[in-house]
C-alpha positions as CSV (number, residue, x, y, z in Angstrom):
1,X,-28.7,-29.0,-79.6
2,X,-30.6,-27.8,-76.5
3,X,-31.2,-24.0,-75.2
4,X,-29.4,-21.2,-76.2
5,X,-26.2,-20.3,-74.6
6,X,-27.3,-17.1,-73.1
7,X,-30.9,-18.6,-72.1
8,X,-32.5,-17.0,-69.6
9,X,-33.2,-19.2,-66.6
10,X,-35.2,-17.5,-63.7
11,X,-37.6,-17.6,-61.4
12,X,-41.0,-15.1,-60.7
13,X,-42.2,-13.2,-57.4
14,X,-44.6,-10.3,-57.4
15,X,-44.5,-7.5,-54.9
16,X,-47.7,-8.0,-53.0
17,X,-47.1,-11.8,-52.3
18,X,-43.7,-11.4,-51.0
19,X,-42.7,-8.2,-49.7
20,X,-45.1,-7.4,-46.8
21,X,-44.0,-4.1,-45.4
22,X,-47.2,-3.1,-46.2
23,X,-47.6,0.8,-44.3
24,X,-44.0,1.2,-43.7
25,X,-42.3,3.7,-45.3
26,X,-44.8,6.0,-47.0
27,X,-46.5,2.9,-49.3
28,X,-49.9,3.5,-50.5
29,X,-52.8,0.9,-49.8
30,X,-53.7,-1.0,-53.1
31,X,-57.1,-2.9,-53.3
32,X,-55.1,-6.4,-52.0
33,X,-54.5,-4.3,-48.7
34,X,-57.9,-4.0,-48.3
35,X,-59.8,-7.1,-50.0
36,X,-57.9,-9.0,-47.4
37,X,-59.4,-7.1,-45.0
38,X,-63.0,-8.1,-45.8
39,X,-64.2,-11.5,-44.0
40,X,-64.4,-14.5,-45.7
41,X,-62.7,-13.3,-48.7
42,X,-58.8,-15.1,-48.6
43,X,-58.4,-18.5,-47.0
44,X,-58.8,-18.4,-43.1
45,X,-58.9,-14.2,-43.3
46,X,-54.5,-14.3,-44.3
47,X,-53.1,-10.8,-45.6
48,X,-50.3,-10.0,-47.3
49,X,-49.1,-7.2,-44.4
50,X,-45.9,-9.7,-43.5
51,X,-45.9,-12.2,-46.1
52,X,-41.6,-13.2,-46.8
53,X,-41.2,-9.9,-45.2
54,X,-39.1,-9.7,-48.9
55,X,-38.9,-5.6,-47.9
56,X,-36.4,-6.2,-45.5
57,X,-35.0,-9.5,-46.5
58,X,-34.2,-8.6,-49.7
59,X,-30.3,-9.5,-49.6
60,X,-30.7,-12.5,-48.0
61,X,-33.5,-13.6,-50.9
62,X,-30.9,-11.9,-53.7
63,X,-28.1,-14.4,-51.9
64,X,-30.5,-17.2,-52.0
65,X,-31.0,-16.4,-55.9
66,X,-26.9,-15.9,-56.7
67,X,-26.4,-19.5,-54.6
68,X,-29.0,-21.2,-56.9
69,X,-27.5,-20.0,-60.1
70,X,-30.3,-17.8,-61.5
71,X,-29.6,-15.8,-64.5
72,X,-32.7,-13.9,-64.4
73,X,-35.5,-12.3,-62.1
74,X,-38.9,-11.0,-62.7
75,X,-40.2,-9.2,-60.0
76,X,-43.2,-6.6,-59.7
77,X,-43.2,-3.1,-58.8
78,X,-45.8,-2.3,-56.2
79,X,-47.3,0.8,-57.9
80,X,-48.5,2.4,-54.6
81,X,-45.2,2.1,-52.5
82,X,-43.5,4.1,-55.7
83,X,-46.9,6.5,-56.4
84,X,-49.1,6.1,-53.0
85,X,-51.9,8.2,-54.6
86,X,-51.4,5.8,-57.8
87,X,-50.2,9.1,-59.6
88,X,-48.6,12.4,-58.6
89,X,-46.3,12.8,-55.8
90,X,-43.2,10.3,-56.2
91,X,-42.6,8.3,-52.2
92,X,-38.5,8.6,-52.9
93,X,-38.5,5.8,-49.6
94,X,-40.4,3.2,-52.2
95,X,-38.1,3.9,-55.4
96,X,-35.1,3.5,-52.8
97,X,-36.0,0.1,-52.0
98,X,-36.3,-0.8,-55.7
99,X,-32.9,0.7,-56.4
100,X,-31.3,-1.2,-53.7
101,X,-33.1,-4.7,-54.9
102,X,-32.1,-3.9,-58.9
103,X,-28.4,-2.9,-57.4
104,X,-28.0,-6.7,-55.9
105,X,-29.1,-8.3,-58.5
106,X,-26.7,-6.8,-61.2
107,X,-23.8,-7.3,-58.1
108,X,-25.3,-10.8,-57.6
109,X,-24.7,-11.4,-61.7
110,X,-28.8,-11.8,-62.0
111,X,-30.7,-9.6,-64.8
112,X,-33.5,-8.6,-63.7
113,X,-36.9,-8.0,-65.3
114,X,-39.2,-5.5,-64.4
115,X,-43.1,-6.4,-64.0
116,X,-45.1,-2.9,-64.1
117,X,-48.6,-4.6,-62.9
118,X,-49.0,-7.8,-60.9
119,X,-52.1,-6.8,-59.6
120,X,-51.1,-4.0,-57.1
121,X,-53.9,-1.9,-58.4
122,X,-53.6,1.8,-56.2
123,X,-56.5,2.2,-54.2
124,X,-56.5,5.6,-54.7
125,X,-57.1,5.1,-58.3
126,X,-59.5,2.3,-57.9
127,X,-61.8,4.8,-55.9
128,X,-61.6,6.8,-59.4
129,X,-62.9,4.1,-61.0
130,X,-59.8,2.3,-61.9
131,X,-59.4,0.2,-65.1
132,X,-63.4,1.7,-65.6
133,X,-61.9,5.0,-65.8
134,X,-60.5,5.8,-68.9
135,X,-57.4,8.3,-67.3
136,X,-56.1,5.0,-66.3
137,X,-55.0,4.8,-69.5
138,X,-52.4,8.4,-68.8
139,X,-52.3,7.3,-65.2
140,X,-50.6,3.5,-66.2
141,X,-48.3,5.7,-68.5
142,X,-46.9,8.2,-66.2
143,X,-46.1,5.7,-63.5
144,X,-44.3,3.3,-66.8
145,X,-42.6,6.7,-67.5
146,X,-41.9,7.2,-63.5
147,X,-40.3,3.4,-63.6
148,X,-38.4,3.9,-66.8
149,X,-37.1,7.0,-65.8
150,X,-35.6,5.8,-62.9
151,X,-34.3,2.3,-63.1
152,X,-33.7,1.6,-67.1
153,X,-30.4,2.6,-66.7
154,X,-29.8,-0.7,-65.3
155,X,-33.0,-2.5,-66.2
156,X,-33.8,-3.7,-70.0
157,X,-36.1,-5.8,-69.6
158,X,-39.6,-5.1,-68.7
159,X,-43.3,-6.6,-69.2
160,X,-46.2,-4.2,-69.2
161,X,-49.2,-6.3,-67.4
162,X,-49.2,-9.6,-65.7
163,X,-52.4,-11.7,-66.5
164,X,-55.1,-9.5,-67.6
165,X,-57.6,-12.8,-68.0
166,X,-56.7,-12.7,-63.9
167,X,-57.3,-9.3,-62.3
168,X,-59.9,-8.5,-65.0
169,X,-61.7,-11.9,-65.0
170,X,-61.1,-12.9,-61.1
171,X,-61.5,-9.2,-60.0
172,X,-64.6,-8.5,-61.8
173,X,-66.1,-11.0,-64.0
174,X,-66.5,-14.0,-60.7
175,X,-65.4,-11.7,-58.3
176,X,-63.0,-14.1,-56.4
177,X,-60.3,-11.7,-56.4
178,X,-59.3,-8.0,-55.6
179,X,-61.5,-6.2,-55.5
180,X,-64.3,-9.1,-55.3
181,X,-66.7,-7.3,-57.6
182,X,-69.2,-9.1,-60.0
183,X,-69.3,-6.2,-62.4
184,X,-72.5,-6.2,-65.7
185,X,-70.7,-7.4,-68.5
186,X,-70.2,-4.4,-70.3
187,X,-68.4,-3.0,-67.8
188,X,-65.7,-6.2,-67.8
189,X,-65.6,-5.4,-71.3
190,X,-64.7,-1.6,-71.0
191,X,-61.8,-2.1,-68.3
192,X,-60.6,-4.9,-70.5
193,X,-60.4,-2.4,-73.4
194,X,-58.7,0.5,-71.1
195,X,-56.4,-2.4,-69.9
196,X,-54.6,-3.0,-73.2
197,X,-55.1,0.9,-74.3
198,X,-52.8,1.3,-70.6
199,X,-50.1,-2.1,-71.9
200,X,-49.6,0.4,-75.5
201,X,-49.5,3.7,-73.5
202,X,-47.2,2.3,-70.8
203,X,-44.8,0.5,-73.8
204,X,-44.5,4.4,-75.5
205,X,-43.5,5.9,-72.0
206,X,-41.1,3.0,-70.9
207,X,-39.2,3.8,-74.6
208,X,-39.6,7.6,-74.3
209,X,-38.0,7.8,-71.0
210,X,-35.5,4.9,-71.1
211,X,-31.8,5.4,-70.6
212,X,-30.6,3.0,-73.1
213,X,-32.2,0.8,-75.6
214,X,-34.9,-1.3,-73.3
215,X,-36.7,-4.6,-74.4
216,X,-40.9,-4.5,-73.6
217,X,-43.8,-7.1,-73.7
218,X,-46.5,-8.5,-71.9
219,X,-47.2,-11.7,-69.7
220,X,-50.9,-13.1,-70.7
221,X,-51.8,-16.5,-69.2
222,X,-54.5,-19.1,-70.6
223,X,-54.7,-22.2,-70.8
224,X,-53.2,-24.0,-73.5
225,X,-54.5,-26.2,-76.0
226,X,-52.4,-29.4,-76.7
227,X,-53.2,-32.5,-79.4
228,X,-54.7,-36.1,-78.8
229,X,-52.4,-37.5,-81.5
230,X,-49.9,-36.3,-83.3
231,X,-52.6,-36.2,-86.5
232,X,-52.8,-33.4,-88.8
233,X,-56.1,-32.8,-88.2
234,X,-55.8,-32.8,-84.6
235,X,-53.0,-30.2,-84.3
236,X,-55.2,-28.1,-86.1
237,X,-58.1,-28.6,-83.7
238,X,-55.6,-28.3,-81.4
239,X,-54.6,-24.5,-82.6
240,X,-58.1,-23.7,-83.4
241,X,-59.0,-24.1,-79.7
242,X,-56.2,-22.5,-78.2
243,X,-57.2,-19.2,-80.5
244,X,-61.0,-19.4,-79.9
245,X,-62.8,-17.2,-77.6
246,X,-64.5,-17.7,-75.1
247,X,-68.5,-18.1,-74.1
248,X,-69.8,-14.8,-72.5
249,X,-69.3,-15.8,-68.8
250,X,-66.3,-16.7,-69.0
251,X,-64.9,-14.4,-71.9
252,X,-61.7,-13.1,-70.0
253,X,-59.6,-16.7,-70.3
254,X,-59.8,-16.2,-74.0
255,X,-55.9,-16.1,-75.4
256,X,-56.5,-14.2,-78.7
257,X,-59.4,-11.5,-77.0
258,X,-55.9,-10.4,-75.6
259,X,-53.3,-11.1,-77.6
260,X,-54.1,-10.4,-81.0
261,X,-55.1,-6.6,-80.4
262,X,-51.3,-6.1,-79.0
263,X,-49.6,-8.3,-81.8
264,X,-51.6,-7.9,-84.9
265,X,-53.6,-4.7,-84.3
266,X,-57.4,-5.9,-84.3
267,X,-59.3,-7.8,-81.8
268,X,-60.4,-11.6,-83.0
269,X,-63.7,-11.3,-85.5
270,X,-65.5,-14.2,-83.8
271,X,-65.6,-12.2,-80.2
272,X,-66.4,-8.9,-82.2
273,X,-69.3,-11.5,-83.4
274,X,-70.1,-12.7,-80.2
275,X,-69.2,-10.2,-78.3
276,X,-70.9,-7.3,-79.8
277,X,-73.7,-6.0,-78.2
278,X,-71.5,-5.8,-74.5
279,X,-68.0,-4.3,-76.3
280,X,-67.7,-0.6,-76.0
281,X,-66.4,1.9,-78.6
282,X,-63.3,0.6,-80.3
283,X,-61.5,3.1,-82.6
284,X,-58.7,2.8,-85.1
285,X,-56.4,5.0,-82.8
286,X,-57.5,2.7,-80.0
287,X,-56.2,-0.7,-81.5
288,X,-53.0,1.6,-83.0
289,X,-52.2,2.8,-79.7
290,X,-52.8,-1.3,-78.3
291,X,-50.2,-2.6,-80.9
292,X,-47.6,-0.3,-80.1
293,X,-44.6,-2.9,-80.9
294,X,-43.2,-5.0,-78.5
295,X,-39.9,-7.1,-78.3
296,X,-40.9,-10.3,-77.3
297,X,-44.5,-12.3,-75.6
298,X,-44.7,-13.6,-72.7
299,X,-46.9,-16.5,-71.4
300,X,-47.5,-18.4,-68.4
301,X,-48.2,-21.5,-68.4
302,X,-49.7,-24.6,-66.0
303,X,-51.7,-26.5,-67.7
304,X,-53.5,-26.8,-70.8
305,X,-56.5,-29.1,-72.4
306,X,-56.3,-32.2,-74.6
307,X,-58.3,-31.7,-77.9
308,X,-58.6,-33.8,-81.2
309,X,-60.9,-33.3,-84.1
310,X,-64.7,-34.2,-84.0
311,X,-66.2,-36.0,-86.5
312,X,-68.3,-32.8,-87.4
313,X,-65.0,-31.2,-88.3
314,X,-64.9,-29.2,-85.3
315,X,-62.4,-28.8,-81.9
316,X,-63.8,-31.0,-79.1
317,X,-61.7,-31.5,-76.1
318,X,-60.8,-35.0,-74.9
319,X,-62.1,-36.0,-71.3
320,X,-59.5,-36.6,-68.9
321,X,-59.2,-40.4,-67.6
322,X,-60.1,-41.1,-64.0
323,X,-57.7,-40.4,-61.7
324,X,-56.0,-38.1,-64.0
325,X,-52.8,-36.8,-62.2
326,X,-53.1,-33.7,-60.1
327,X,-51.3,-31.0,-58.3
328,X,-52.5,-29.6,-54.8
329,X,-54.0,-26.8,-56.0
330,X,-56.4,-29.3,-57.9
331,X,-54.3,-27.9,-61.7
332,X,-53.9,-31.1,-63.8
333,X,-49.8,-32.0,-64.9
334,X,-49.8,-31.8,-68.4
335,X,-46.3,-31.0,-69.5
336,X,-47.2,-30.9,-73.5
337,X,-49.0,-27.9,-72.9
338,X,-44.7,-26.3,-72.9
339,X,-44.2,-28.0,-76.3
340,X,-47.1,-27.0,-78.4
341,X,-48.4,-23.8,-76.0
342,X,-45.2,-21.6,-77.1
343,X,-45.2,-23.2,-80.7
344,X,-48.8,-22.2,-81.4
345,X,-48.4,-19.0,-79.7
346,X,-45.2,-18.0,-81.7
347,X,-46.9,-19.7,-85.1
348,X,-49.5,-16.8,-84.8
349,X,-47.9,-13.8,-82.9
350,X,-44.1,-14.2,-84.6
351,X,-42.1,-13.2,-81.2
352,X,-39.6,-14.1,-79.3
353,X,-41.1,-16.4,-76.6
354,X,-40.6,-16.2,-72.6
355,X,-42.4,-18.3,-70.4
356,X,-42.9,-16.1,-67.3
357,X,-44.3,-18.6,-65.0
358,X,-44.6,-22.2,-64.6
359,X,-44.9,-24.3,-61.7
360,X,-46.9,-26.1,-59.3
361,X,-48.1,-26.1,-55.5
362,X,-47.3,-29.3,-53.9
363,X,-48.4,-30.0,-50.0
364,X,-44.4,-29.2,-48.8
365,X,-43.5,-29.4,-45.2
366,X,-40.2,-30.0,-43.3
367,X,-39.5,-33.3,-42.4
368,X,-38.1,-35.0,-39.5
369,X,-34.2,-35.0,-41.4
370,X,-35.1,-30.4,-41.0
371,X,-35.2,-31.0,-44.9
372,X,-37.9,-30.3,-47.6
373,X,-38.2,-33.0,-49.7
374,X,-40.7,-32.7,-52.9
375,X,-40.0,-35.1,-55.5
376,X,-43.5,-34.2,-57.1
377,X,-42.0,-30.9,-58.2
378,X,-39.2,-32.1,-59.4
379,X,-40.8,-34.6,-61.3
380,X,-43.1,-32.0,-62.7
381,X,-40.7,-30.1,-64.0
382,X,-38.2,-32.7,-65.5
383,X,-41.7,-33.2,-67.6
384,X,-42.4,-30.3,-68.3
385,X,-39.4,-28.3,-69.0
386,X,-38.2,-31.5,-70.8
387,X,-41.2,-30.6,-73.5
388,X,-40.2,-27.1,-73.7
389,X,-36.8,-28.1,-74.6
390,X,-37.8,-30.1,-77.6
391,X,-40.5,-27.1,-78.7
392,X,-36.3,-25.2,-78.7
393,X,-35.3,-28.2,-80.6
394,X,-38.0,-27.7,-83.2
395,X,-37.0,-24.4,-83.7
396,X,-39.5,-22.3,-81.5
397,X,-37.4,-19.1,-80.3
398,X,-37.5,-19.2,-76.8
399,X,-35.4,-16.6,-74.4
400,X,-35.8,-17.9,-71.1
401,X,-38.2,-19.6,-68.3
402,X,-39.2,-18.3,-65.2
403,X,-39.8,-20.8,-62.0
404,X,-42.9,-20.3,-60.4
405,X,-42.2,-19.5,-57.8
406,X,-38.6,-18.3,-56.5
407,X,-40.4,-19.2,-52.7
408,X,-43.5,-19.6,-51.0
409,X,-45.7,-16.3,-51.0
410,X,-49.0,-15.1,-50.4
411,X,-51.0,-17.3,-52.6
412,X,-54.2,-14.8,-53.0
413,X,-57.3,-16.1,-52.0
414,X,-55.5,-19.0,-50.9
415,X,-53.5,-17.1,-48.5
416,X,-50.3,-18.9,-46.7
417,X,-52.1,-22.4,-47.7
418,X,-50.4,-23.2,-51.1
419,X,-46.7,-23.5,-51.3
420,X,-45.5,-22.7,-55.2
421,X,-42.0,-22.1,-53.9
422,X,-38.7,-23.9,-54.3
423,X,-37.5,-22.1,-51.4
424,X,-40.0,-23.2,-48.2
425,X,-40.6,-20.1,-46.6
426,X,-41.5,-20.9,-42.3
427,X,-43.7,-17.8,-41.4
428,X,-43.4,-18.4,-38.5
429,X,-40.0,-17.5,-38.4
430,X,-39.5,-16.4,-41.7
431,X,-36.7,-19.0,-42.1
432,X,-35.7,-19.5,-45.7
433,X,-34.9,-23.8,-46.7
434,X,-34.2,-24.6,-49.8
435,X,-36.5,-27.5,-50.8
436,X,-34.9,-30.4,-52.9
437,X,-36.3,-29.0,-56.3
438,X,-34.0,-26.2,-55.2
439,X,-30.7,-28.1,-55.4
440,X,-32.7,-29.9,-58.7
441,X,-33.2,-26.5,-60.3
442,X,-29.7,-25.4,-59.4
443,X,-27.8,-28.4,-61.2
444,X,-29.8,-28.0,-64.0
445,X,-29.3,-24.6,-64.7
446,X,-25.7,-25.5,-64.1
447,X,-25.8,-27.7,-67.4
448,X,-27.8,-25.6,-69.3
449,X,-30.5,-28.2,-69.5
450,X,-28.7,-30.8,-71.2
451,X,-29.7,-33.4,-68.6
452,X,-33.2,-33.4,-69.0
């Protein structure tokens, strides 16, 4: 026994880190456009205005995918190349590229999965006040409504918001990301609200407008919580940490602040404790509107955090030893974060489970042979994907995985200087090469897993 016949192997790109383009065609500046823009800000000043140049490589990239043997591909939408003012007029040029990309894809054999918000927050909007501004709320639904409307006649599958803990936590909370604000508290705590009200309001438009019965969820990330032994008491500790929130400055990387409004209708008592005097008004048609239902959860996931029980009956978290193995990026490897992070997650929230992202940076480069050879990754995810396996074998229901990433992309603040791809991507050139994990990933999704 192994994964399901019909499992859903992928890999994950999102529109800003890839697709460049970024004034061509009547497209909309988001806040990425002009963060990176701001000295200092991203690793040695990079931009996404090229980056794989995706816009007008897109078949080549779609060939790439159909070579490798993908089933599956999550991609995001870049809300201001399909609504430049975030909202209103429709750019037809933007939805066009969109159709074309979802048109190879089906022709390629490769389902694709539609990502409403990777971060591409509209400027236009953010000048309104963004995920402060409560219309956000309508404004996130029209453009779901826009997206439904025009591509669920061939797209099913769809997640609302990719890693709230991110643009909320990194965008306003430590302001390392778009749009680099340190915002009061309160404030975090308000867009975080408006967030999820804008996940349940876009989930009601994507079903009102769809063409055919669509599936809808949501990718959170966190890190995971796994145990020291395989003790009782220490899975327990294990689960209790993984569902705890967080202290105040650092509240947004909490899994259940998130997660248990969408899935079972309330926010988690111990942040309403801790919480309270920064949380702003939350209503019962608030959290009914948050837990509109959705079809399955997503998670990524890269690493998680070893825990036992302490001898004062509570969660502590196990040091890690010296020289504790790490990827470039500085993330520890910790493959049984794939074994108990979905088993936890689908113990509490009772979905089917997709894990949207997973993968690693390594220091790639070609090599004399005009080869990429990265026996790290590959290593990395014979581990890891070799735990998520056995979490299928213990009967947690999981749909599909998603490669992190399908090639090397704009990495954020990082710029052009960490490589998450399995396809090396020369920007100099904009060559594509498949790495070695490449070939790996191809074989194994040739045998359905049953190698690892």
């Amino acid at each position: 026994m192994g994964f399901q016949k019909d499992f859903a192997w992928g890999a994950a790109t999102s529109a800003y880190q890839i697709e460049g383009a970024a004034e061509e065609d009547g497209k909309g500046r988001n806040i990425w456009d002009v963060y990176t823009r701001e000295p200092g800000k991203v690793y040695e000043g990079h931009t996404g205005d090229i980056a794989c140049d995706h816009y007008h490589r897109f078949r080549e990239d779609v060939a790439i995918m159909k070579e490798m043997g993908l089933k599956a591909y999550r991609f995001s939408i870049n809300w201001a190349r399909v609504l430049p003012e975030g909202k209103g007029k429709v750019n037809e040029a933007g939805i066009a590229f969109y159709d074309q990309l979802i048109d190879a894809l089906l022709e390629a054999g490769i389902e694709p999965y539609i990502t409403l918000y990777h971060w591409e927050l509209p400027y236009a909007l953010y000048l309104k006040g963004g995920w402060m501004n409560e219309k956000i709320v309508d404004w996130f639904g029209a453009y779901a409504g826009l997206i439904s409307e025009r591509f669920s006649d061939r797209v099913t599958h769809f997640f609302t918001l990719n890693e709230p803990q991110c643009f909320v936590g990194l965008g306003f909370l430590t302001g390392g990301h778009a749009p680099g604000l340190r915002a009061p508290l309160r404030d975090t705590f308000q867009m975080g609200h408006n967030v999820l009200k804008a996940h349940g309001r876009a989930v009601q438009m994507l079903r009102l407008h769809a063409k055919q019965p669509i599936e809808v969820g949501i990718a959170p990330t966190g890190t995971m919580c796994y145990p020291a032994t395989d003790a009782p008491q220490d899975i327990d500790a294990a689960r209790q940490q993984l569902f705890a929130v967080e202290e105040l400055e650092n509240w947004t990387w909490g899994v259940s602040w998130w997660s248990d409004p969408v899935l079972l209708g309330h926010y988690p008592e111990e942040g309403l404790r801790k919480y309270e005097a920064y949380l702003p008004r939350i209503t019962q048609e608030d959290l009914k509107l948050i837990s509109e239902p959705i079809d399955f959860y997503g998670q990524n996931i890269y690493n998680g955090k070893c825990v036992r029980m302490g001898g004062d009956g509570k969660p502590e978290i196990v040091k890690r030893y010296e020289g504790f193995p790490k990827t470039a990026i500085q993330w520890p490897v910790t493959p049984e974060c794939l074994y108990w992070g979905p088993r936890f997650l689908q113990e509490r929230y009772q979905k089917p489970i997709y894990i949207t992202e997973n993968g690693l940076s390594c220091q790639d480069s070609i090599s004399l042979d005009g080869k990429v050879h990265d026996p790290a990754r590959i290593d990395f995810l014979a581990r890891y994907l070799r735990e998520l396996k056995r979490a299928v074998e213990d009967g947690v229901d999981i749909r599909g995985y998603f490669q992190w990433s399908l090639m090397d992309n704009f990495e954020w603040a990082c710029g052009y200087s960490e490589r998450f791809g399995l396809i090396f991507v020369d920007y100099q050139t904009q060559k594509r090469i498949w790495k070695d994990s490449a070939y790996w990933y191809r074989d194994l999704i040739r045998e359905n897993g049953d190698g690892l």
